[in-house]
C-alpha positions as CSV (number, residue, x, y, z in Angstrom):
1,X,2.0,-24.1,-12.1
2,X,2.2,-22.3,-15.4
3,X,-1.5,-22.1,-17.4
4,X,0.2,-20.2,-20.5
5,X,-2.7,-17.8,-21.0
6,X,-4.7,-21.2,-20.8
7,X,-8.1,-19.7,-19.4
8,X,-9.3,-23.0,-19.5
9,X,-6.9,-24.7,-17.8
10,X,-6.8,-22.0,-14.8
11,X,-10.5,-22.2,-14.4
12,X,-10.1,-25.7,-14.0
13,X,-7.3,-25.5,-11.2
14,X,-9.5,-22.8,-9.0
15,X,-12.4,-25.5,-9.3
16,X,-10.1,-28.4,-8.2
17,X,-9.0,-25.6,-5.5
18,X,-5.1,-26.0,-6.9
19,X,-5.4,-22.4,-6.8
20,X,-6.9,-19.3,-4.9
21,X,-7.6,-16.3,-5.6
22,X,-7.9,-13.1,-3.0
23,X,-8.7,-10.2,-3.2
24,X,-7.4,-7.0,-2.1
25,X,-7.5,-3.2,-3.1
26,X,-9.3,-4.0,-6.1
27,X,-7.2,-6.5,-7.5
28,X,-7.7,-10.1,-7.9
29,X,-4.1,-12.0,-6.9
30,X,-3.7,-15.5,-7.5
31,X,-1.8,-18.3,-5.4
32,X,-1.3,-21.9,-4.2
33,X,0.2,-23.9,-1.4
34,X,2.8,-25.7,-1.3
35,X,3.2,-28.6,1.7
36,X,6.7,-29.5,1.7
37,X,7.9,-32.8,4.3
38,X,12.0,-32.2,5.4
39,X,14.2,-31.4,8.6
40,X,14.8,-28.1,9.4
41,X,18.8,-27.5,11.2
42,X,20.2,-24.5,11.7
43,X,20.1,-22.4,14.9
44,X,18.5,-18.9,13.5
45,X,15.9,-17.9,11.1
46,X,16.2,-15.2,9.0
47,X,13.0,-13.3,9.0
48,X,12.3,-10.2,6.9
49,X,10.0,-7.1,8.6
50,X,7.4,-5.3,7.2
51,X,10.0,-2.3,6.7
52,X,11.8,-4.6,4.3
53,X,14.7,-5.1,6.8
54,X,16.5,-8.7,7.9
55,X,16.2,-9.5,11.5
56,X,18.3,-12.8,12.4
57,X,15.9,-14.9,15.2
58,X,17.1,-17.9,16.9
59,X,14.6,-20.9,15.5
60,X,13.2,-21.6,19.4
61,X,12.6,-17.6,19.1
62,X,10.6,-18.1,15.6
63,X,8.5,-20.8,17.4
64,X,7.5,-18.8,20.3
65,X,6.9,-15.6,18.1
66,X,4.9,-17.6,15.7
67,X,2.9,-19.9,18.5
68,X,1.6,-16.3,19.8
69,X,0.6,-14.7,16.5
70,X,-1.5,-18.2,15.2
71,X,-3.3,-17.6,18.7
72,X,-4.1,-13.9,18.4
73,X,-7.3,-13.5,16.2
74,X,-6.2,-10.2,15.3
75,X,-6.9,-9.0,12.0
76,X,-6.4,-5.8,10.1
77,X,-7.1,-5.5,6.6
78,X,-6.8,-1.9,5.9
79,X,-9.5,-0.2,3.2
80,X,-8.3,1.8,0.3
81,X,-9.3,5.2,2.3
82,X,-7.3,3.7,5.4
83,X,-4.2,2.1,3.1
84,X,-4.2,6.0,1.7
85,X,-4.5,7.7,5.3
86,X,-1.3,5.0,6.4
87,X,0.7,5.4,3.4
88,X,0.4,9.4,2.7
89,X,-0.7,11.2,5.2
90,X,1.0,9.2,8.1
91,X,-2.0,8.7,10.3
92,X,-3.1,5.8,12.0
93,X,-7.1,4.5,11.6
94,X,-9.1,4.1,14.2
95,X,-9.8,0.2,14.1
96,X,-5.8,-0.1,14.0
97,X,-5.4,2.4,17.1
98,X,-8.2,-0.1,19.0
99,X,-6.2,-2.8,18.0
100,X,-3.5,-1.8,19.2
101,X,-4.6,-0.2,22.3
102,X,-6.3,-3.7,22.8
103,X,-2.9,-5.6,22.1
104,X,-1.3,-3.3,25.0
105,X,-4.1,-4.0,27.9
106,X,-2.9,-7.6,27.1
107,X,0.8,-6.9,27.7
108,X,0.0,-5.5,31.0
């Protein structure tokens, strides 16, 4: 979808819902979904980490991995002071220390 600086035309496609727009750190990003129908083959999945690096997973890996994380309700959307306190000073907020600590009592 290309609007062409058509304000118009943009407006029109987030009323529709062709289009969303989130929010985050103070800037408003815009996107859509895409459904497409096909086969997948193959026997791995490449999947890229939040470090930026590849890690090759077999496909009935992916489905396991992915099956556990649509049933965890976690959710941590860091703030601007917490983004800051993960990204420079190296320290870990409390709500993401709970989370976590909460994510280990389940492993065990």
């Amino acid at each position: 979808m290309i609007f062409n600086n058509n304000e118009e035309a943009m407006k029109q496609a987030l009323d529709a819902g062709d289009v969303f727009a989130v929010r985050n750190m103070g800037n408003t990003y815009y996107g859509y979904r895409r459904v497409t129908a096909g086969m997948e083959t193959g026997k791995s999945t490449i999947t890229t980490l939040g470090n930026g690096d590849n890690m090759v997973i077999t496909n009935d890996q992916y489905d396991a991995l992915d099956e556990q994380w649509t049933a965890i309700d976690w959710d941590f959307t860091p703030t601007n002071a917490e983004h800051k306190m993960i990204s420079e000073m190296g320290k870990i907020p409390e709500k993401l220390e709970t989370l976590f600590l909460e994510a280990m009592r389940h492993l065990n």
